[in-house]
C-alpha positions in Angstrom: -45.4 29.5 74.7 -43.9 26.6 76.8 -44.4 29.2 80.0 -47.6 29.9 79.2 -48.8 26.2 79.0 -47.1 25.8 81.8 -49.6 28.4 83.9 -52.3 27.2 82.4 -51.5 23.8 83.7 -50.7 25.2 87.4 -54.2 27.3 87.6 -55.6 23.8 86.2 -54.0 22.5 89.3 -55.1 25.6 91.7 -58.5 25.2 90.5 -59.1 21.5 91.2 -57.6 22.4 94.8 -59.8 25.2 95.4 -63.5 22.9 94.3 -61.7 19.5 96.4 -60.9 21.9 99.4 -64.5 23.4 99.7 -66.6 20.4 98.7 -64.6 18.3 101.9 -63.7 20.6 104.4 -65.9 24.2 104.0 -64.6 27.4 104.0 -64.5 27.8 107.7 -61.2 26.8 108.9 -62.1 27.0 113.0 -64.7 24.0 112.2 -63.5 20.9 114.1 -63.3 18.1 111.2 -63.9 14.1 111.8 -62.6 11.4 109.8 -65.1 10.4 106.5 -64.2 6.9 107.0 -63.7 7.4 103.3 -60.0 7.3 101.9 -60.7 9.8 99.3 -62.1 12.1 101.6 -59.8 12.2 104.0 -61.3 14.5 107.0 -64.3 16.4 106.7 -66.2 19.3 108.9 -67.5 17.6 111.7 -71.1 18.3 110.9 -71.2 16.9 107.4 -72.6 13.8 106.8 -70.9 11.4 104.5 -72.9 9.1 102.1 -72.9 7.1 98.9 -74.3 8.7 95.9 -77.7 6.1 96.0 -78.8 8.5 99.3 -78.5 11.8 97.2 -79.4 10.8 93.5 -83.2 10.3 93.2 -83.0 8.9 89.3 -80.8 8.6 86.6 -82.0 8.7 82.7 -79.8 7.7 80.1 -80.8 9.1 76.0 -80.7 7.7 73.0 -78.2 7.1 70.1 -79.8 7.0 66.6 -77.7 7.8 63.3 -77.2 11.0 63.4 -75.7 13.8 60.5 -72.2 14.6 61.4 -72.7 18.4 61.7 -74.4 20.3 64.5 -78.1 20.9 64.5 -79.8 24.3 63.0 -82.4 26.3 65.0 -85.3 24.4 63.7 -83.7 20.7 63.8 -83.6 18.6 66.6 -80.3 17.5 68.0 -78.3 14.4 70.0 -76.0 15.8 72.2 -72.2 14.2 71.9 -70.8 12.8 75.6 -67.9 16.0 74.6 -70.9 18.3 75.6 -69.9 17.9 79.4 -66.0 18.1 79.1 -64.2 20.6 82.0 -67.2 20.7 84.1 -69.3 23.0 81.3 -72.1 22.0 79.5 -71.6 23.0 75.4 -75.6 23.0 73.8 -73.1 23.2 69.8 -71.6 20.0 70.7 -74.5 17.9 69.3 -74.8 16.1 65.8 -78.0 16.3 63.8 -81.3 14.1 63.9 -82.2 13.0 60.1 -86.0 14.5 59.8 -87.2 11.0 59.1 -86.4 9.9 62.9 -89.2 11.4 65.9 -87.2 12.7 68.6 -87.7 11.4 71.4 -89.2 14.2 73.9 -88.8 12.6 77.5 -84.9 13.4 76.3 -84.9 17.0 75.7 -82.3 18.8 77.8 -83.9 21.6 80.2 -82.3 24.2 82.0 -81.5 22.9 85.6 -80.5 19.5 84.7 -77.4 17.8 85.6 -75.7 16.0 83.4 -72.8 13.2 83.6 -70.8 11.8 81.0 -71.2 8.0 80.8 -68.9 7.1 78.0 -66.1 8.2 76.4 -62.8 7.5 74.4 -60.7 9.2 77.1 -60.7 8.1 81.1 -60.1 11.5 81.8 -63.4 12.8 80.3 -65.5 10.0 81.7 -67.5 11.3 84.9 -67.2 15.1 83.7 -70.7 17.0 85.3 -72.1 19.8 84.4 -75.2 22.2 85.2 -77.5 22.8 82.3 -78.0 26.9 83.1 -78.7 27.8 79.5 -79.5 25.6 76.3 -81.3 25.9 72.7 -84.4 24.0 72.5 -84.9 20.5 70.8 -81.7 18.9 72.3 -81.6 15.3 73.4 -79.6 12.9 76.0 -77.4 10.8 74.1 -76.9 7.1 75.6 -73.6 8.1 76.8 -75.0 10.8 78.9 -76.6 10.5 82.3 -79.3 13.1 83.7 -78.8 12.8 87.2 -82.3 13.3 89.5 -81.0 14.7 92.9 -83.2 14.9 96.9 -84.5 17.8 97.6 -81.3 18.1 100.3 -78.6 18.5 97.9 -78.0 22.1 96.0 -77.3 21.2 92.3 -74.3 23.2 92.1 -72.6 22.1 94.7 -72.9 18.8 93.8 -71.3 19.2 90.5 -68.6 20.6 92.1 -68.3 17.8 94.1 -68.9 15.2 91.5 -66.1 17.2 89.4 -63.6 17.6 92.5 -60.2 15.3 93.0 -61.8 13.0 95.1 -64.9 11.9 93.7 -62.9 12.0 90.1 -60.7 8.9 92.2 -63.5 7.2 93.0 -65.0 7.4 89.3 -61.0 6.5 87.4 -61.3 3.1 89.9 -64.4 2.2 88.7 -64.1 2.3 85.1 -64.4 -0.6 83.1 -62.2 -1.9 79.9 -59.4 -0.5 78.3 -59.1 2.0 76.1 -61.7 3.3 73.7 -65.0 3.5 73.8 -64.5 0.4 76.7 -64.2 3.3 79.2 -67.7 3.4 80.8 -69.4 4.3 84.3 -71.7 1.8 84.9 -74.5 3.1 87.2 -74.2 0.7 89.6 -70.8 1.9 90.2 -71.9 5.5 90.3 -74.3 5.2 92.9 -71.2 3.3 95.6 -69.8 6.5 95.3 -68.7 8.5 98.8 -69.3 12.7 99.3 -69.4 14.7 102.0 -73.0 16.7 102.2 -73.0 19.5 104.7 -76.4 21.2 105.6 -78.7 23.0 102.8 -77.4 26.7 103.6 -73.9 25.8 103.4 -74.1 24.0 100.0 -75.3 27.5 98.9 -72.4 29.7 100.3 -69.6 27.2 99.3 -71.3 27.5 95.9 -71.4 31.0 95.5 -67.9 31.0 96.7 -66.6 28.6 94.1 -68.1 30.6 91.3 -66.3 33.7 92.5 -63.0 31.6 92.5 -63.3 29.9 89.5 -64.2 32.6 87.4 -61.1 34.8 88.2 -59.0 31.5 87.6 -60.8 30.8 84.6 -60.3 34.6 83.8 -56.4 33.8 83.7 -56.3 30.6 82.5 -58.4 32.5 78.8 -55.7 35.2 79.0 -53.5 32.7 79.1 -54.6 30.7 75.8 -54.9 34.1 74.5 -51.4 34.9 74.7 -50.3 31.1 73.0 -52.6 32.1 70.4 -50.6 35.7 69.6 -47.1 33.9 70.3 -48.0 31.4 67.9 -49.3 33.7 65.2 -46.3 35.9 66.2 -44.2 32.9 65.3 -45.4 31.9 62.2 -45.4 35.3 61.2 -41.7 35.4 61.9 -40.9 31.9 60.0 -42.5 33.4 56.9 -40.7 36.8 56.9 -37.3 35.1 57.6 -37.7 32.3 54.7 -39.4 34.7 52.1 -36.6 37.4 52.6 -38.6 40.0 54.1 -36.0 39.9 57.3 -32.5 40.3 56.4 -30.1 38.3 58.1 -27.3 38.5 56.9 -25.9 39.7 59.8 -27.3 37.0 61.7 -25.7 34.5 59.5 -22.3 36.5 59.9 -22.6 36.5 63.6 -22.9 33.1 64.1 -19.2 32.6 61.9 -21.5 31.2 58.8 -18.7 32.3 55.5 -19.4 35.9 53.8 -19.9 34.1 50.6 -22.2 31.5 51.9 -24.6 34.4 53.7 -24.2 36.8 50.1 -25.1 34.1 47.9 -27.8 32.5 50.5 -29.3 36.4 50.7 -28.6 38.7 47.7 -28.4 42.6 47.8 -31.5 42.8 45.7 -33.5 40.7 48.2 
């Protein structure tokens, strides 16, 4: 199990190095590069331009909080989505808490396919910041006030900017700006947001880079499931083991001899009938 977690973590790490790579320098590696003038950035292809988020991001809404059930919304109920929604980079429609039927949802907040969201707020640093593409939801879920939707220009491809909003260096950018401690201190202010520095490279490219990175991704995220799927079996494999050994369904006697454990103590610890 302890190998296992250990490739998860490393495909973690290959993955976050394949989305910073692309989103900064492209995936031609004849292109001359320039200096971003950014320290986060480090070089970037020489016909990318650099800019602050303000140039890219047309709006930003933020939802709405009400008291809410704790359980997730049915079909026909209207939901608030938890800032967890976003976490990893995927958007999750089942993290949401209901809306009590004597509050009106508020409309304007519904989440539609194509929207990209940012998580404002949130009890861990790590999580604050996550994006995500809406490409699939229910219908009748709302923005929380911990969420952001994030408008973009007509210049910027919407999956490529979640990958660069959810790549190393613009995750530096946001871990500097957060404000507080720990808790629910740990929030993005938009003003903050908008300072930020990425690399945008013409309209076209955007595209190809973001094709590429869902080819890439997906065979990592392939390995990384298989992965989990393997803890999951060594675990139950485990616990399987525990129980046999304790409830005498394993004899070990043996065992116990082997490791210079008295006859008597192993006989009377393990009798012939069991």
């Amino acid at each position: 199990m302890a190998e296992q977690e250990k490739l998860i973590a490393l495909l973690q790490e290959k993955r976050q190095a394949v989305i910073s790579h692309a989103v900064t320098k492209g995936l031609d590696p004849s292109v001359t590069m320039k200096d971003s003038g950014v320290e986060w950035l480090g070089e970037v292809s020489v016909h990318w331009e650099v800019c602050a988020l303000r140039r890219v991001i047309a709006a930003i809404e933020q939802g709405w909080s009400p008291e809410c059930y704790a359980r997730e919304a049915e079909e026909q109920e209207w939901g608030v989505l938890k800032a967890g929604c976003l976490n990893g980079g995927n958007f999750r429609p089942s993290e949401n808490k209901a809306l009590p039927p004597e509050l009106p949802p508020e409309e304007a907040y519904e989440v539609r396919v194509g929207d990209v969201l940012m998580s404002r707020a949130s009890g861990s640093p790590e999580l604050v910041g996550s994006t995500a593409l809406v490409k699939a939801t229910r219908e009748r879920l709302m923005l929380s006030d911990k969420i952001f939707r994030l408008k973009l220009k007509e210049f910027v491809n919407a999956a490529f900017f979640v990958a660069a909003l959810n790549s190393r260096p613009l995750r530096i950018q946001i871990e500097n700006a957060l404000s507080g401690g720990n808790g629910m201190a740990n929030n993005l202010p938009q003003s903050s947001l908008l300072t930020f520095a990425m690399a945008v490279p013409p309209l076209a490219e955007q595209a190809t880079i973001t094709v590429f990175l869902e080819q890439e991704t997906a065979k990592l995220d392939t390995l990384t499931a298989e992965a989990r799927s393997a803890i999951t079996l060594l675990q139950e494999r485990r616990t399987a083991l525990i129980s046999a050994a304790v409830t005498g369904q394993i004899d070990v006697r043996g065992l116990a001899g082997s490791a210079n454990a008295p006859d008597s103590v192993a006989a009377s610890a393990y009798p012939a009938s069991a």
